[in-house]
C-alpha positions as CSV (number, residue, x, y, z in Angstrom):
1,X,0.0,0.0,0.0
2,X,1.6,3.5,-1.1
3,X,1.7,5.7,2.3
4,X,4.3,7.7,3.3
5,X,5.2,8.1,7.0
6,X,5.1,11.7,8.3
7,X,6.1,13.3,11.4
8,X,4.3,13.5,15.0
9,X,3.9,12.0,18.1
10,X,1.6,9.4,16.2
11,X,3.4,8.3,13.0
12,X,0.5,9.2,11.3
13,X,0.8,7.8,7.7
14,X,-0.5,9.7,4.3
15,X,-2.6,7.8,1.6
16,X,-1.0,8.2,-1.5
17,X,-3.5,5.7,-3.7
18,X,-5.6,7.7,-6.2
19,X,-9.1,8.6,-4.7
20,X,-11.7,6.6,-6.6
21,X,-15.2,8.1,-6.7
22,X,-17.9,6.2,-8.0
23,X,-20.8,7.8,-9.8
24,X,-23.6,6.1,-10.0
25,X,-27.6,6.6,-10.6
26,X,-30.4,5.7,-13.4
27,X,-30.2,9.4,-15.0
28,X,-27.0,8.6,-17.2
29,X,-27.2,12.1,-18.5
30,X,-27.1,13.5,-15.2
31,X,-24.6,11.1,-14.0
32,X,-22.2,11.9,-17.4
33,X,-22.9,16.1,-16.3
34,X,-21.5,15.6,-12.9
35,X,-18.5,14.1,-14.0
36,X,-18.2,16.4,-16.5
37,X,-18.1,18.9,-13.8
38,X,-15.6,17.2,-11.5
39,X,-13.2,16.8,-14.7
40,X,-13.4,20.8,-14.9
41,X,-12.8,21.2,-11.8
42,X,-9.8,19.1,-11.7
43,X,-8.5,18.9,-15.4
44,X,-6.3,16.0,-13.8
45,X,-8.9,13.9,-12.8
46,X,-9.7,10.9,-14.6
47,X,-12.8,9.6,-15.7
48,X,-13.5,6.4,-16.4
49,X,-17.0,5.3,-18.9
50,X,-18.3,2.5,-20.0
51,X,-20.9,1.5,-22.7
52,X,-22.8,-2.0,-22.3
53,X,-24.6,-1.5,-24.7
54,X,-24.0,-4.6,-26.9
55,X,-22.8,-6.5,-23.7
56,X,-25.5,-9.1,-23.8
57,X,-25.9,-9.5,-27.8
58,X,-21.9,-10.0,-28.3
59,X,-20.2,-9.3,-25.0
60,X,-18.1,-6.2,-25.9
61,X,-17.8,-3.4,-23.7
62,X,-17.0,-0.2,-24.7
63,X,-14.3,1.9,-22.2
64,X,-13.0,5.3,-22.2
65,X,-11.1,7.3,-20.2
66,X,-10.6,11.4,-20.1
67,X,-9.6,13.9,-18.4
68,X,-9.6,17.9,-17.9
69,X,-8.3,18.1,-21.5
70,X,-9.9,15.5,-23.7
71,X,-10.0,11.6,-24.8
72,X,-7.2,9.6,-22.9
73,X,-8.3,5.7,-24.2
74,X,-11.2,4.9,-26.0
75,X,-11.4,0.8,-25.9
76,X,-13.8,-1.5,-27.7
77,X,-12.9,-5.1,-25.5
78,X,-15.1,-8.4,-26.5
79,X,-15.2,-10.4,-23.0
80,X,-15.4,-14.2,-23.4
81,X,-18.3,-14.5,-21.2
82,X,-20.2,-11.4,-21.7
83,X,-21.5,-10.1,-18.1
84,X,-21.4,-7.8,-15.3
85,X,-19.4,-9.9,-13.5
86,X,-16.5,-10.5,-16.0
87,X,-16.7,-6.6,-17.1
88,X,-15.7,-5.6,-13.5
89,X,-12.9,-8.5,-13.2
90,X,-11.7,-9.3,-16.4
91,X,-11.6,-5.2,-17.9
92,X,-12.1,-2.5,-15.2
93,X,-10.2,-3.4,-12.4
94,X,-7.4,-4.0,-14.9
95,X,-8.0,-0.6,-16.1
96,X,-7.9,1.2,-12.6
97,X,-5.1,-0.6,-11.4
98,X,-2.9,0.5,-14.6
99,X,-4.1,3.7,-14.8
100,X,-2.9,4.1,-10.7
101,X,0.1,2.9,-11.8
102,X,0.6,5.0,-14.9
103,X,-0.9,8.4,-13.6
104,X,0.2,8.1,-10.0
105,X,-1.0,12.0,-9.1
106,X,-4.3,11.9,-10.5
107,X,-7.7,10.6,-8.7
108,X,-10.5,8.5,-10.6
109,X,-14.0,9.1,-11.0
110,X,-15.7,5.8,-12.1
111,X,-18.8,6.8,-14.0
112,X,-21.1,3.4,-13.8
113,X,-23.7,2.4,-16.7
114,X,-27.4,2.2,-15.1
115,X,-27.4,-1.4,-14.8
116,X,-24.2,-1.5,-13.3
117,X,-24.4,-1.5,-9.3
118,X,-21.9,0.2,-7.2
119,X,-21.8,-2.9,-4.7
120,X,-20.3,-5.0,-7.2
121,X,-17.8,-3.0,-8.3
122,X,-16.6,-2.0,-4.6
123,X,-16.9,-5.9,-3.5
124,X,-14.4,-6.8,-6.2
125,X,-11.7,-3.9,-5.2
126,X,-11.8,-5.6,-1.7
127,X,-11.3,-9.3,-2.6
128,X,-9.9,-9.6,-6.1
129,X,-6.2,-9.8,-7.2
130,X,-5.0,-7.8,-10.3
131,X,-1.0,-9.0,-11.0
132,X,-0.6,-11.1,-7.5
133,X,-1.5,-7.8,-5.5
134,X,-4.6,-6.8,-4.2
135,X,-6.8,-4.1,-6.3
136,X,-6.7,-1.7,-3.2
137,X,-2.8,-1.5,-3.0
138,X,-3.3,0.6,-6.1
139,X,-6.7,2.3,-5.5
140,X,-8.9,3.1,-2.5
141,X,-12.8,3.7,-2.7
142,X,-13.2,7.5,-1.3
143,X,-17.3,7.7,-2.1
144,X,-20.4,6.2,-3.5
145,X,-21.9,8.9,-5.0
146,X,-25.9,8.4,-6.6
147,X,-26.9,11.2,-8.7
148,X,-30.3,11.7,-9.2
149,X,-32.6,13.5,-11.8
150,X,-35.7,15.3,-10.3
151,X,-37.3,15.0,-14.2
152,X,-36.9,10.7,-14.0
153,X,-36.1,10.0,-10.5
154,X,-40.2,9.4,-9.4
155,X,-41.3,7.3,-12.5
156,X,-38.1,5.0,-12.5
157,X,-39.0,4.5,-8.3
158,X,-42.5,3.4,-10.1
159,X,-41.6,2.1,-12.9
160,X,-42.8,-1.8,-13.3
161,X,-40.1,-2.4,-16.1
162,X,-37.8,-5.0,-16.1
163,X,-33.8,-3.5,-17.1
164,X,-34.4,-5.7,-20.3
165,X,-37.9,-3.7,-21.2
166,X,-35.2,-0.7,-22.0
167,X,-32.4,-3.2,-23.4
168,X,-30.0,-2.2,-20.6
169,X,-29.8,-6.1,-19.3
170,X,-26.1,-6.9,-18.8
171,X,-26.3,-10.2,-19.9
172,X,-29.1,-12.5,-21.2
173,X,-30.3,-13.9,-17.7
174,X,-30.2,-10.7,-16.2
175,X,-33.8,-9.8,-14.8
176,X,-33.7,-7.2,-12.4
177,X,-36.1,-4.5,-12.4
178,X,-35.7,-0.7,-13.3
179,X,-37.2,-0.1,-9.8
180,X,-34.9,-2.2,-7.9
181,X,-31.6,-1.2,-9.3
182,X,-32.6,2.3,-9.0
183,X,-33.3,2.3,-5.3
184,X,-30.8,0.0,-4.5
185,X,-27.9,2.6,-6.2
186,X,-29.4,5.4,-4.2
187,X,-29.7,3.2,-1.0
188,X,-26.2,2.3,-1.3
189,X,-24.6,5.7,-1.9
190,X,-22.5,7.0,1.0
191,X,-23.6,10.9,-0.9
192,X,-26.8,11.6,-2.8
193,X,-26.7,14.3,-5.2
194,X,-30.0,15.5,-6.7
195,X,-28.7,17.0,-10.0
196,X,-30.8,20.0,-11.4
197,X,-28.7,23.1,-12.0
198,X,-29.7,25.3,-15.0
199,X,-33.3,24.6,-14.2
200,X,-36.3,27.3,-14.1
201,X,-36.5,28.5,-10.8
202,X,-40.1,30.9,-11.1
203,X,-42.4,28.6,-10.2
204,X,-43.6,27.3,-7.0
205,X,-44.3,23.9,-8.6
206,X,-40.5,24.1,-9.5
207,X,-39.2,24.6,-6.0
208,X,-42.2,22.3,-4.2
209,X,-41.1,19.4,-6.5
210,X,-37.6,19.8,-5.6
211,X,-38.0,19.7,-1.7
212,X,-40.5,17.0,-2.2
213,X,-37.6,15.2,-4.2
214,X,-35.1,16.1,-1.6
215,X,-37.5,14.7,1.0
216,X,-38.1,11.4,-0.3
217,X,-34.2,10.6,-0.9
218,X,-33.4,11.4,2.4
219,X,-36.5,8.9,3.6
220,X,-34.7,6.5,0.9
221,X,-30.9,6.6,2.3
222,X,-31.0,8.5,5.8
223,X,-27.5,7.7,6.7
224,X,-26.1,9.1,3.3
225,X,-24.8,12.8,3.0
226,X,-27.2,14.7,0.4
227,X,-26.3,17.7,-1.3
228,X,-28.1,19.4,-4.6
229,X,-27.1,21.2,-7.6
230,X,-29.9,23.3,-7.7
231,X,-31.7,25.8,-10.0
232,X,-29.2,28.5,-9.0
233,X,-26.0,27.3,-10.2
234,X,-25.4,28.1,-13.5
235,X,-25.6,25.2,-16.6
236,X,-23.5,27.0,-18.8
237,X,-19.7,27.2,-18.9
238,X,-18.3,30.2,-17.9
239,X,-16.7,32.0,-14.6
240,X,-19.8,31.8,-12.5
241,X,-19.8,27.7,-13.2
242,X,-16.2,27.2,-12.5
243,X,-16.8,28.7,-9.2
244,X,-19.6,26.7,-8.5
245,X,-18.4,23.0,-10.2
246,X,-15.2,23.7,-7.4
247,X,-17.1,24.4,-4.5
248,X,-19.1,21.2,-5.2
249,X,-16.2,19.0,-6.4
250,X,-14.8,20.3,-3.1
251,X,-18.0,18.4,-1.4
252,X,-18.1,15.3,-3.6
253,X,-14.7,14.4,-3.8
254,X,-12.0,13.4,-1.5
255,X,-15.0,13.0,1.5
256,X,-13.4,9.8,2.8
257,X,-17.3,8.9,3.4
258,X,-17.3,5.1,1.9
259,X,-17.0,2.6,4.9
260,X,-15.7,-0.7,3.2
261,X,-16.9,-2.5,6.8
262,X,-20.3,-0.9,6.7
263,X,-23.1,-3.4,6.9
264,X,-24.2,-5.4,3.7
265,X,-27.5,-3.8,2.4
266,X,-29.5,-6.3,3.3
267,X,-28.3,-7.1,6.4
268,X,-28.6,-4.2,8.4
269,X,-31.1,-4.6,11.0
270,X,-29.1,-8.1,11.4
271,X,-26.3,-6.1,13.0
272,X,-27.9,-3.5,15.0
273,X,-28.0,-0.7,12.1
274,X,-31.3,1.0,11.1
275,X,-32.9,-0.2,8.1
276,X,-34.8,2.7,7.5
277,X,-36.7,5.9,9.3
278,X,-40.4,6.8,11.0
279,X,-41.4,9.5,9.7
280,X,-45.3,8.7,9.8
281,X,-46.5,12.0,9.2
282,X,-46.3,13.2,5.7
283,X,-43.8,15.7,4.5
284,X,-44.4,17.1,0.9
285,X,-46.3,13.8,0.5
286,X,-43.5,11.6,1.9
287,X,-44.1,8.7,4.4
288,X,-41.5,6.8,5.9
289,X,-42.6,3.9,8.5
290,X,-40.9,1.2,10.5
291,X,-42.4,-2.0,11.0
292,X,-41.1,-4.3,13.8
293,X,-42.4,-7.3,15.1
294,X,-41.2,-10.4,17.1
295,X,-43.6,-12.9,15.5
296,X,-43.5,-14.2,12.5
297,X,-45.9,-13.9,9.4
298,X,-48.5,-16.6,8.5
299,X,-47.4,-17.6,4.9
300,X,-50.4,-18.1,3.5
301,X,-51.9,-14.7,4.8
302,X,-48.8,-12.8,3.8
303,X,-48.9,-13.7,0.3
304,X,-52.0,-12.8,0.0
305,X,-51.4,-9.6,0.9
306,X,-48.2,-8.9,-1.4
307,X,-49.8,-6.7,-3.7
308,X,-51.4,-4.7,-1.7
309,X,-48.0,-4.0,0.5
310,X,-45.9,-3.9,-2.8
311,X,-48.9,-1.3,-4.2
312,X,-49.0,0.7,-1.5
313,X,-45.3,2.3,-1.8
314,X,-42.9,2.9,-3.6
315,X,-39.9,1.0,-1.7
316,X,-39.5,-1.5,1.0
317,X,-36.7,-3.6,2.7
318,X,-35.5,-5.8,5.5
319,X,-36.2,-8.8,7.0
320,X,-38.7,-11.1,8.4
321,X,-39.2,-14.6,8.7
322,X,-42.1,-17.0,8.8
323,X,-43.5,-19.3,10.7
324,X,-43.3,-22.2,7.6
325,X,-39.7,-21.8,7.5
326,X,-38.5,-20.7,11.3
327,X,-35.0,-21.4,11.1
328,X,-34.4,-18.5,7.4
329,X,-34.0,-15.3,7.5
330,X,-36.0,-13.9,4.1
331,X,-34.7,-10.7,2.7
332,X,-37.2,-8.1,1.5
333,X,-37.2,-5.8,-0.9
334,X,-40.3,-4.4,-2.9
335,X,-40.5,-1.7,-5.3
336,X,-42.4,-0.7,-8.6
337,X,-45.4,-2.6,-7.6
338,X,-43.2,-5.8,-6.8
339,X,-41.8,-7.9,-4.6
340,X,-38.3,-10.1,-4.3
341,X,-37.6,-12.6,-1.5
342,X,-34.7,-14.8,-0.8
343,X,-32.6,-16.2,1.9
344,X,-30.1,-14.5,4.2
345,X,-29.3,-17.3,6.4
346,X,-30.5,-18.6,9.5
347,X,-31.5,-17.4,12.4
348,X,-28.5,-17.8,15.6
349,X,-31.6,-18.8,17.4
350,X,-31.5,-21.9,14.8
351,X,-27.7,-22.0,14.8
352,X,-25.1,-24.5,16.6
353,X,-23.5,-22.7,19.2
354,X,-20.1,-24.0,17.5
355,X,-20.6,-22.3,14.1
356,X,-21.7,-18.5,15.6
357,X,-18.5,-17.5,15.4
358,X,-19.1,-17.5,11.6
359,X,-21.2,-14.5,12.3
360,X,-19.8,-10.7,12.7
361,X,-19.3,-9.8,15.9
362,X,-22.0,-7.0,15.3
363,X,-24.3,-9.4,14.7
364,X,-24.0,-11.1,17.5
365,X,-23.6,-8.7,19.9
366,X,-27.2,-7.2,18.9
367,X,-28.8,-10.5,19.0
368,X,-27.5,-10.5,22.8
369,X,-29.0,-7.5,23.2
370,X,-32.6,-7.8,22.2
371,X,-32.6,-11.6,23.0
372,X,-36.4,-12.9,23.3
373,X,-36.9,-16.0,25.7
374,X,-39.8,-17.6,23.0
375,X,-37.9,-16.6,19.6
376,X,-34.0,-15.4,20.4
377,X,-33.0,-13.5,17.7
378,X,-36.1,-13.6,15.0
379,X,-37.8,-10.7,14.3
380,X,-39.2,-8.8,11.4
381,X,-37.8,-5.7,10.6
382,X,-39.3,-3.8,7.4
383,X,-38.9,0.1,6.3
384,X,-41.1,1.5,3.9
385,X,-41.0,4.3,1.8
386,X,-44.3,6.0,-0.8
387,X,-46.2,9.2,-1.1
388,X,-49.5,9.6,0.3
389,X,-50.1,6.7,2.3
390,X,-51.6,5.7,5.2
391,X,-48.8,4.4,7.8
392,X,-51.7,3.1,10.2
393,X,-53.7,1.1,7.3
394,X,-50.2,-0.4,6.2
395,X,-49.5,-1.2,9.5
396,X,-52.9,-3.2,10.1
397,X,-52.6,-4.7,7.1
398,X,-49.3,-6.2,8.3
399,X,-50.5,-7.1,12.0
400,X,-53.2,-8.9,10.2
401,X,-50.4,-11.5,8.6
402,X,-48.7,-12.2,12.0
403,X,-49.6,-15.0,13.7
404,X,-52.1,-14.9,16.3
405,X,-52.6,-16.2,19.7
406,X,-53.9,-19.2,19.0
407,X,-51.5,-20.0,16.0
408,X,-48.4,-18.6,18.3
409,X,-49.1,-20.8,21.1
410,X,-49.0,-24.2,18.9
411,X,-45.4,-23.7,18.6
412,X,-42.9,-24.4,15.5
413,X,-44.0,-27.7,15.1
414,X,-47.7,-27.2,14.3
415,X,-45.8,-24.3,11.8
416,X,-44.1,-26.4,9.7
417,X,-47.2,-28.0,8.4
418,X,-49.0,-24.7,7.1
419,X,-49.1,-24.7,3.4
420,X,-46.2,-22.6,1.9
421,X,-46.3,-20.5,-0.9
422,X,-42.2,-19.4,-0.6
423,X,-41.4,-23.3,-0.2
424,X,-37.7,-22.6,-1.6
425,X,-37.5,-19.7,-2.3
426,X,-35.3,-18.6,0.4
427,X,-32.5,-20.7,-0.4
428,X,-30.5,-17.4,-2.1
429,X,-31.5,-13.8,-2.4
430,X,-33.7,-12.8,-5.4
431,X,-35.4,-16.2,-4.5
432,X,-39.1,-15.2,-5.5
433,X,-40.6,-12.7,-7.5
434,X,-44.0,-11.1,-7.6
């Protein structure tokens, strides 16, 4: 790892690996103007693109790199197995390892394709290998960085598309949704950006929309930084917009916000982090609820009432588990209308003593500390996210799949036997679609 040791009564140490700062969002003209502003900014700065495009009909990639004063590469590669997967390992982290190596002074901004998740990319800097050497020898993640269009950003929360609907699939199996992706690259961000400068600012619809937008990303990703190129700062080149495209390069880059030991997405409330925020009452339209509970859902009644969860707002996620299946933990995530379970694990409560070292210390130390004598460590945790809805009707309609008394007091046993709609589908994440 490049550091250089500097004087003081702690040997403090200076990173001298390029900062990498991923872009990322659904708005790739508004993702492609912010990095357009960080390159004026810093005419040093390099910033990597890529084009999927014909990924899944021939697996090429298209890459290209500039900087402050034009085109540095401009790559057409074929990839032997054309996915996501093999873009990130077998092209990009190549790329950003050589052009550490080759450019040693200058900082990266990665500028990621829509269907191209920033969890992916930042998973393979930690474990992969480029040359015998670890990928963050060369480079080290400095921010996650979702941009986000106020004229898109609502209908693609909505939208009930699948990424192949639009042709931006990265391969030919590849069936996430437009909604999912979407959230999940603003959820993940460690800095939101809502990205609207140049825009009219004399009406009150103009600057009601823009709060409302503001509102509902910060009920989306509360433990993000958000920040907004607003209607004030110029669109144009010019003296006014170098000004402005420094002081909020000086914001976006070099933050040091990305936590590579932060909790994986899905398993948040696992280890004691919040999976979302209560904020009942509507603001601009924006609802935010928690939903906790200790028992679990009956399957039967809980499929039923999918659609009308799903329908009721625009995101969910978490966890929960139920009673058919008492030992898995089944992720949740719901968006666009839909729904997508799968399988996080099991339960400590259902694990051998022996094997829960296996789990992060955070983990366990938050199952010690809200221990329940009947179920240890099972409990449904859900955050939801819409406009306009009623928090106590979603709530009741949730209550209304727990078990009740009755059901409770048979005991795990009698659970088993309940007819099971998710039979297997908790065996992976992404197990069951609605």
């Amino acid at each position: 790892m490049s550091q250089l040791a500097q004087p003081g009564p702690a040997g403090t140490r200076a990173d001298l690996r390029p900062a990498l700062t991923l872009l990322t969002g659904f708005a790739p003209d508004a993702v492609e103007a912010a990095a357009d502003l960080l390159a004026r900014a810093d005419p040093t700065l390099l910033v990597v693109g890529y084009d999927l495009t014909a990924l899944a009909a021939d697996g090429a990639v298209r890459r290209t790199v500039r900087d402050g004063r034009g085109t540095v590469e401009d790559e057409r590669t074929v990839l032997a197995h054309g996915c996501l997967s093999c873009t990130v390992r077998d092209d990009l982290l190549p790329a950003l390892v050589r052009l550490a190596r080759d450019r040693p002074g200058s900082d990266i901004a990665l500028v990621l394709p829509p269907s191209m998740e920033p969890d992916t990319v930042t998973a393979a800097c930690a474990w992969c290998e480029i040359d015998g050497r670890p990928v963050a020898d060369a480079v080290r993640i400095d921010s996650v960085v979702a941009v986000c269009d106020p004229a898109t950003l609502l209908d693609t929360l909505d939208s009930d598309q699948d990424l192949a609907d639009r042709g931006l699939h990265a391969a030919a199996d590849d069936a996430r949704t437009v909604a999912d992706t979407a959230a999940r690259q603003i959820e993940y961000a460690d800095t939101v950006l809502l990205w609207a400068p140049g825009t009219a600012a004399d009406s009150a619809f103009n600057t009601y929309e823009h709060t409302r937008l503001a509102v509902l990303l910060r009920r989306l990703n509360p433990w993000a930084r958000h920040l907004a190129a607003d209607h004030d700062e110029p669109a144009a080149p010019g003296p006014e917009s170098a000004a402005h495209a420094a002081a909020l390069s000086a914001r976006l880059r070099r933050s040091g916000r990305f936590d590579p030991d932060g909790p994986e997405p899905y398993g948040r409330g696992l280890e004691g982090y919040a999976v979302g925020c209560h904020e009942p009452e509507p603001d601009c339209g924006v609802v935010a609820v928690l939903y906790r509970a200790r028992r679990p859902f009956h399957p039967a009644r809980f499929h039923a009432a999918l659609p009308q969860i799903a329908g009721t707002t625009l995101r969910g996620r978490g966890h929960l588990w139920l009673a058919s299946q008492p030992d898995a933990i089944a992720a949740w995530e719901s968006s666009g209308g839909g729904v997508s379970m799968g399988g996080l694990g099991r339960w400590l409560a259902a694990t051998p003593d022996a094997e829960w070292d296996e789990s992060s210390p955070e983990r366990r130390v938050n199952a010690d500390l809200h221990w329940d004598a009947d179920y240890g460590d099972r409990e449904i945790q859900l955050a939801f996210v819409g406009l306009h809805f009623a928090a106590d009707e979603l709530a009741a309609v949730l209550d209304a799949c727990l078990l009740t008394d009755e059901e409770a007091a048979a005991g795990p046993d009698a659970w088993r036997e309940y007819a099971d709609p998710f039979e297997g589908c908790l065996e992976g994440k992404e197990g069951i679609e609605e």
